[in-house]
MMTF fields as JSON, N, C-alpha, C and O atoms, coordinates in Angstrom:
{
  "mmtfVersion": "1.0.0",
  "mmtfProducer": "UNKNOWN",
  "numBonds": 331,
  "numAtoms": 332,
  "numGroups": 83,
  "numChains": 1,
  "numModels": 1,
  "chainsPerModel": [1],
  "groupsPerChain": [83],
  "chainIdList": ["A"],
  "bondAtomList": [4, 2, 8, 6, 12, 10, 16, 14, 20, 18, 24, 22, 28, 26, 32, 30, 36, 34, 40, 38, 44, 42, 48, 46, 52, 50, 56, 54, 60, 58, 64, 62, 68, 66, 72, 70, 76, 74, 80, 78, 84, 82, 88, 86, 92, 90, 96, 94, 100, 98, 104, 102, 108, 106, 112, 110, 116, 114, 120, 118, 124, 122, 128, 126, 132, 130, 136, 134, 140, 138, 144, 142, 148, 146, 152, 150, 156, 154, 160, 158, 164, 162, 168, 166, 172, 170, 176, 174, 180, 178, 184, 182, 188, 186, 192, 190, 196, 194, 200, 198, 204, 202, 208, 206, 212, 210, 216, 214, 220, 218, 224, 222, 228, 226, 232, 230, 236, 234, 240, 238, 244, 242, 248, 246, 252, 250, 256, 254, 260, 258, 264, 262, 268, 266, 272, 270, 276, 274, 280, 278, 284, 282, 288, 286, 292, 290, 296, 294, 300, 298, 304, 302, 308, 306, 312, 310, 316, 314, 320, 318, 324, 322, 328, 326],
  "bondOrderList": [1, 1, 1, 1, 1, 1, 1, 1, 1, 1, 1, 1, 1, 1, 1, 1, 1, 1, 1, 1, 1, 1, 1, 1, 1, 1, 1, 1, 1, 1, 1, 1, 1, 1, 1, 1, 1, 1, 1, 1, 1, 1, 1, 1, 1, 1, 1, 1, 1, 1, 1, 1, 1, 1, 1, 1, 1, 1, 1, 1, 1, 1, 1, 1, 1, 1, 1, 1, 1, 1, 1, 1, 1, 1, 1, 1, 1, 1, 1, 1, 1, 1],
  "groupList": [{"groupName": "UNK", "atomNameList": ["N", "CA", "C", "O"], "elementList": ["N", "C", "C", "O"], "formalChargeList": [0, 0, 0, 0], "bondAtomList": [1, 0, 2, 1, 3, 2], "bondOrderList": [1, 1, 2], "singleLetterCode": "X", "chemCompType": "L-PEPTIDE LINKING"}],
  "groupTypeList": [0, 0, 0, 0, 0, 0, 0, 0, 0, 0, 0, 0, 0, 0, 0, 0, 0, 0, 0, 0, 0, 0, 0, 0, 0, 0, 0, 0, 0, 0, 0, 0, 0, 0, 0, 0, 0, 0, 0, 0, 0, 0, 0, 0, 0, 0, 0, 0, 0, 0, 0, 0, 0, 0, 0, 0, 0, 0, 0, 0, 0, 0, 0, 0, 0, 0, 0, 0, 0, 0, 0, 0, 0, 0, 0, 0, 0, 0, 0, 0, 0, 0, 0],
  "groupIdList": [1, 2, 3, 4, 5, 6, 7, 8, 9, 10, 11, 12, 13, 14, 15, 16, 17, 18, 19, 20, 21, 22, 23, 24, 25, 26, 27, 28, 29, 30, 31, 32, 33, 34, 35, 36, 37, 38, 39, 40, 41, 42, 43, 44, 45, 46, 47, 48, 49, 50, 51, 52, 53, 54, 55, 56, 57, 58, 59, 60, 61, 62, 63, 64, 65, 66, 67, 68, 69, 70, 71, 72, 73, 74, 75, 76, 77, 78, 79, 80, 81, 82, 83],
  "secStructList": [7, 6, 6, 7, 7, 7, 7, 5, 7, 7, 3, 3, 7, 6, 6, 1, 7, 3, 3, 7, 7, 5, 7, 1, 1, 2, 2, 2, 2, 2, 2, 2, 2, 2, 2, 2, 2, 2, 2, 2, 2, 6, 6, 6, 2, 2, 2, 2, 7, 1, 1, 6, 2, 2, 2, 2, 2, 2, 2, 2, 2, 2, 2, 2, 2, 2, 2, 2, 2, 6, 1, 6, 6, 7, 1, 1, 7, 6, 6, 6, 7, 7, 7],
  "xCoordList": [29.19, 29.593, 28.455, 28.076, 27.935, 26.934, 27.119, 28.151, 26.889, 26.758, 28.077, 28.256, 28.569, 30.111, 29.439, 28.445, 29.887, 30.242, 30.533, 31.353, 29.928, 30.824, 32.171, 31.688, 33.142, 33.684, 34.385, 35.48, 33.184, 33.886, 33.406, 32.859, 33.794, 32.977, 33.409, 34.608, 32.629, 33.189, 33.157, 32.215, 33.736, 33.944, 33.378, 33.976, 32.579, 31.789, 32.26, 32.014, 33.164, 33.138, 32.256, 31.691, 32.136, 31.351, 31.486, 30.479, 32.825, 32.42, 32.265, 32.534, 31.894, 31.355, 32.774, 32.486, 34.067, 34.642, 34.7, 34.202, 35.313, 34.801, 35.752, 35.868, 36.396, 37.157, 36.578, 35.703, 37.007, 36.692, 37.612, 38.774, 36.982, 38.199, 37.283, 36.07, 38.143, 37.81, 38.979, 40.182, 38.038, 38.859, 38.708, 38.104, 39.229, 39.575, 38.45, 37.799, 38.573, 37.369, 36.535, 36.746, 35.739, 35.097, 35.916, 35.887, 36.651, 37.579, 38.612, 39.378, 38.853, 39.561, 39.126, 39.76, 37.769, 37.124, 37.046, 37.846, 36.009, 36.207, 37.515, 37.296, 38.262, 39.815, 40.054, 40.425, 39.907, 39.922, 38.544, 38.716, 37.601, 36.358, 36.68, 36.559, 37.246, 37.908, 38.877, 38.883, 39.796, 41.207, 40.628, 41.282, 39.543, 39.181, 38.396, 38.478, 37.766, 36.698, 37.197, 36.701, 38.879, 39.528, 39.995, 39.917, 40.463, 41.097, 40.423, 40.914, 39.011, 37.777, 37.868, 37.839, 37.995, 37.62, 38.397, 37.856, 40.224, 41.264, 41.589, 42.622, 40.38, 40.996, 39.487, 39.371, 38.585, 37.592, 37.827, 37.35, 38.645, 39.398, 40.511, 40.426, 41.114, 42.008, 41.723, 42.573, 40.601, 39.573, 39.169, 39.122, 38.968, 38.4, 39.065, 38.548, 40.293, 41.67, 42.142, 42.715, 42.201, 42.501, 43.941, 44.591, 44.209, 46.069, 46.532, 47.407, 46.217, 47.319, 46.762, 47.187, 46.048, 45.187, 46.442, 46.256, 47.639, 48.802, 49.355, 49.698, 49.71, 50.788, 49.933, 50.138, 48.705, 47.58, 47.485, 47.761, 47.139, 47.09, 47.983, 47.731, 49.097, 50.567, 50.54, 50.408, 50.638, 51.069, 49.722, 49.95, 48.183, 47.212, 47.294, 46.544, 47.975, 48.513, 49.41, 49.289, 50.236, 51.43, 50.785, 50.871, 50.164, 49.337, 48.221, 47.929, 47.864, 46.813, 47.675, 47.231, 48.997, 49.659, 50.24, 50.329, 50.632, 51.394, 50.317, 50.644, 49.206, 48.104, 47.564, 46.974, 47.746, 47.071, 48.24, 48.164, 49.569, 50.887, 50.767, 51.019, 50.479, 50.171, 49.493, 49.679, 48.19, 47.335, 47.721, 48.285, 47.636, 47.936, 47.722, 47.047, 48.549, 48.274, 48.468, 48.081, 48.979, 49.513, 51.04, 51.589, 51.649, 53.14, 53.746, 54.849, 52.771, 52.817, 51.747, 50.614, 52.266, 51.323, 50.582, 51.153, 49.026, 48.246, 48.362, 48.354, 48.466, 48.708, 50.131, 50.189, 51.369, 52.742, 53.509, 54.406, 53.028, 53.376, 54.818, 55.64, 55.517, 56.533, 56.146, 55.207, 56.858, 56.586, 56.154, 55.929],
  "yCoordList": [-80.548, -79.321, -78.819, -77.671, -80.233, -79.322, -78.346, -78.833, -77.525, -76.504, -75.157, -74.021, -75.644, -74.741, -73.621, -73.917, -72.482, -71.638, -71.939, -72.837, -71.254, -71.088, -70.0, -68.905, -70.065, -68.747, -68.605, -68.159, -69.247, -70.135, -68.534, -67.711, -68.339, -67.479, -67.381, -67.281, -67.409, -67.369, -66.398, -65.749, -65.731, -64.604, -65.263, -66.254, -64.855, -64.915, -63.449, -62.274, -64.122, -62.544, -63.02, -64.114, -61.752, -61.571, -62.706, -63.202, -63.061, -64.274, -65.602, -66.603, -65.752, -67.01, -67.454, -68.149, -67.369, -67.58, -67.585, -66.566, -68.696, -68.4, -69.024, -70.239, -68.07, -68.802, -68.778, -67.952, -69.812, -70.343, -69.89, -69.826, -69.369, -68.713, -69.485, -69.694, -69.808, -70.051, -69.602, -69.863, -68.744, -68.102, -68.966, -70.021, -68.638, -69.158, -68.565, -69.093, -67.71, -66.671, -65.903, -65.565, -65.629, -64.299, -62.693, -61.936, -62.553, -61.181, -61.353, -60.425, -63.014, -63.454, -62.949, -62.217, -63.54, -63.41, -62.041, -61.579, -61.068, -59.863, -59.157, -57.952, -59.292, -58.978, -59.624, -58.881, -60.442, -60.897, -59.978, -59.482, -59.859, -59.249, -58.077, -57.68, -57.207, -55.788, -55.311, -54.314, -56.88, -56.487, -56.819, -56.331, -57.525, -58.22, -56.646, -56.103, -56.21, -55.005, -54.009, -53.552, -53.617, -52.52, -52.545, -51.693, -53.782, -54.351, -54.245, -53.739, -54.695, -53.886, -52.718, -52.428, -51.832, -50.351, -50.109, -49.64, -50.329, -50.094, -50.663, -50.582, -51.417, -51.685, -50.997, -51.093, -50.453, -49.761, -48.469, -47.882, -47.776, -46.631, -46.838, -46.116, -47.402, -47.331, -47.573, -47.565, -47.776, -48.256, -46.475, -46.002, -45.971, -44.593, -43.623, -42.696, -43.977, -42.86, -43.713, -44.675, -43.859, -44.351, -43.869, -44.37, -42.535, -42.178, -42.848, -43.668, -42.751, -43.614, -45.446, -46.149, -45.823, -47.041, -48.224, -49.164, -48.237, -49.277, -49.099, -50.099, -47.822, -47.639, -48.013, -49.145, -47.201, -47.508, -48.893, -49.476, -49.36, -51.173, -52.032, -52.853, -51.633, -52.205, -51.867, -52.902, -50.514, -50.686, -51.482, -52.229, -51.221, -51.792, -53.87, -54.638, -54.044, -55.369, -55.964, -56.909, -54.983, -55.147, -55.05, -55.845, -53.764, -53.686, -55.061, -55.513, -55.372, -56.485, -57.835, -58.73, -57.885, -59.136, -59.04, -60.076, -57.863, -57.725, -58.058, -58.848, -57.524, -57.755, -58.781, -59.077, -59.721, -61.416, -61.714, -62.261, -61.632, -62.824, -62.216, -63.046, -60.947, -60.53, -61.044, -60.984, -61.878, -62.197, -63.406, -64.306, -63.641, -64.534, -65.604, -65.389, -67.071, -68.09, -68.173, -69.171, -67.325, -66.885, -67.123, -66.734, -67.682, -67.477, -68.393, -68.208, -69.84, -70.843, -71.462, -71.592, -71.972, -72.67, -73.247, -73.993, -73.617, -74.604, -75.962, -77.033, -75.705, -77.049, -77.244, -78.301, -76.727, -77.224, -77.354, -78.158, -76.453, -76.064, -75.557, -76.403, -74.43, -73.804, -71.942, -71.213, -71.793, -70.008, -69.338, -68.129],
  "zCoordList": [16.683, 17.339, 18.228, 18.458, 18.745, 19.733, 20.923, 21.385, 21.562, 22.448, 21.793, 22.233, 20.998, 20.401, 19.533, 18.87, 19.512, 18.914, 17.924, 17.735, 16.937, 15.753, 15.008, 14.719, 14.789, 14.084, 12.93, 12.585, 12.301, 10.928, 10.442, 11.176, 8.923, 8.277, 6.24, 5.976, 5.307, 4.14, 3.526, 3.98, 2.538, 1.801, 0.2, -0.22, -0.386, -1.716, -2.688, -2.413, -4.136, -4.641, -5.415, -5.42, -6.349, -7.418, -8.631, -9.138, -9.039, -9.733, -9.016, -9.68, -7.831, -7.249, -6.617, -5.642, -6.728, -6.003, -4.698, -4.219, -3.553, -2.521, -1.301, -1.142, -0.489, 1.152, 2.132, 2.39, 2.975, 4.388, 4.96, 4.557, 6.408, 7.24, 8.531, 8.493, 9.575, 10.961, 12.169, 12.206, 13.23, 14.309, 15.227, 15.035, 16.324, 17.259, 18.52, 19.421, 18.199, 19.036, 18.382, 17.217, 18.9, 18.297, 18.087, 17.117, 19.459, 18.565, 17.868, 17.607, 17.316, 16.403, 15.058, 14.298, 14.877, 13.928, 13.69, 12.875, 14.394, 14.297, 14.114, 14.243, 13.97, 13.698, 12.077, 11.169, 11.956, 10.6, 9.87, 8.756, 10.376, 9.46, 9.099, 7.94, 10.306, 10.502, 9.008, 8.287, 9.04, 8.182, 7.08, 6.159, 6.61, 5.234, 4.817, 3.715, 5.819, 5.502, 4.609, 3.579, 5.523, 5.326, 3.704, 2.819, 3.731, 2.183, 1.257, 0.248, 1.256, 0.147, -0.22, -1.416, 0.723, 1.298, 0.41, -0.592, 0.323, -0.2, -1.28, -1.944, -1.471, -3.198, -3.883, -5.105, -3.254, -4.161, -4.315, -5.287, -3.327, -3.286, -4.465, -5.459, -4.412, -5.644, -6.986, -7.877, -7.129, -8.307, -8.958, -10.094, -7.744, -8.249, -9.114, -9.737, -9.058, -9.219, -10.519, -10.008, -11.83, -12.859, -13.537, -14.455, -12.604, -12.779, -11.786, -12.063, -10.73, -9.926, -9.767, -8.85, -10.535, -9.985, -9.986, -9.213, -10.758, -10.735, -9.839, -9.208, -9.339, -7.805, -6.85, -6.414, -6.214, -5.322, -5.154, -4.105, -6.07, -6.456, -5.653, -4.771, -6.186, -5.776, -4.271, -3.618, -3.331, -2.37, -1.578, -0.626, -2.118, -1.421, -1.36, -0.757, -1.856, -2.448, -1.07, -0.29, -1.239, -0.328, 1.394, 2.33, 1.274, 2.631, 3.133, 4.24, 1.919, 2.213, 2.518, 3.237, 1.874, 2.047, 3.494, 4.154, 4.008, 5.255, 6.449, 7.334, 6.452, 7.203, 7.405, 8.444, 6.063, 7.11, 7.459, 8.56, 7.019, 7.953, 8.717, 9.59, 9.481, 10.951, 11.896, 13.111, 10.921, 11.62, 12.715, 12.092, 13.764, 14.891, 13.741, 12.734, 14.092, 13.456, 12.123, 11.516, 11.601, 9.853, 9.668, 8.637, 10.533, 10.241, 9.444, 8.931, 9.249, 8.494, 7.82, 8.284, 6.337, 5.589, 5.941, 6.737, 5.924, 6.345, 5.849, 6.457, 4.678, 3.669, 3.371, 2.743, 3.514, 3.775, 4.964, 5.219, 5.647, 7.145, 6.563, 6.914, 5.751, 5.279, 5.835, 5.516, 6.386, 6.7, 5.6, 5.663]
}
């Protein structure tokens, strides 16, 4: 990959688990960093609130699932190619 760009990037949690993501561009990437950011944000926020932490949970779930098939290039499996 000489003279190329990179816009690979990985996500590390806390128990060592770990994904590979690669954009296409850089405001690809940044768009993915943006939506991964927000999703933290929204599941440490719902962490705080221990009465509502199952509903919060649930719709932050739902919000996080709707937000990557949004993402350009998400409309199909990588590894089945199935929507």
């Amino acid at each position: 990959m000489d003279g190329e760009e990179s816009y690979e990037f990985v996500i590390v949690s806390l128990t060592g688990q770990t994904w590979h993501f690669e954009a296409s561009n850089s405001d690809e990437r940044e768009s993915w960093v943006l939506a991964i950011e927000s999703q933290i944000f929204a599941s440490l926020q719902s962490c705080e609130s221990s009465k509502n932490k199952s509903r919060m949970g649930s719709q932050s779930d739902a919000v996080a699932i709707q937000s990557i098939r949004n993402m350009r290039g998400n409309g199909f499996c990588v590894d089945c190619d199935t929507p």
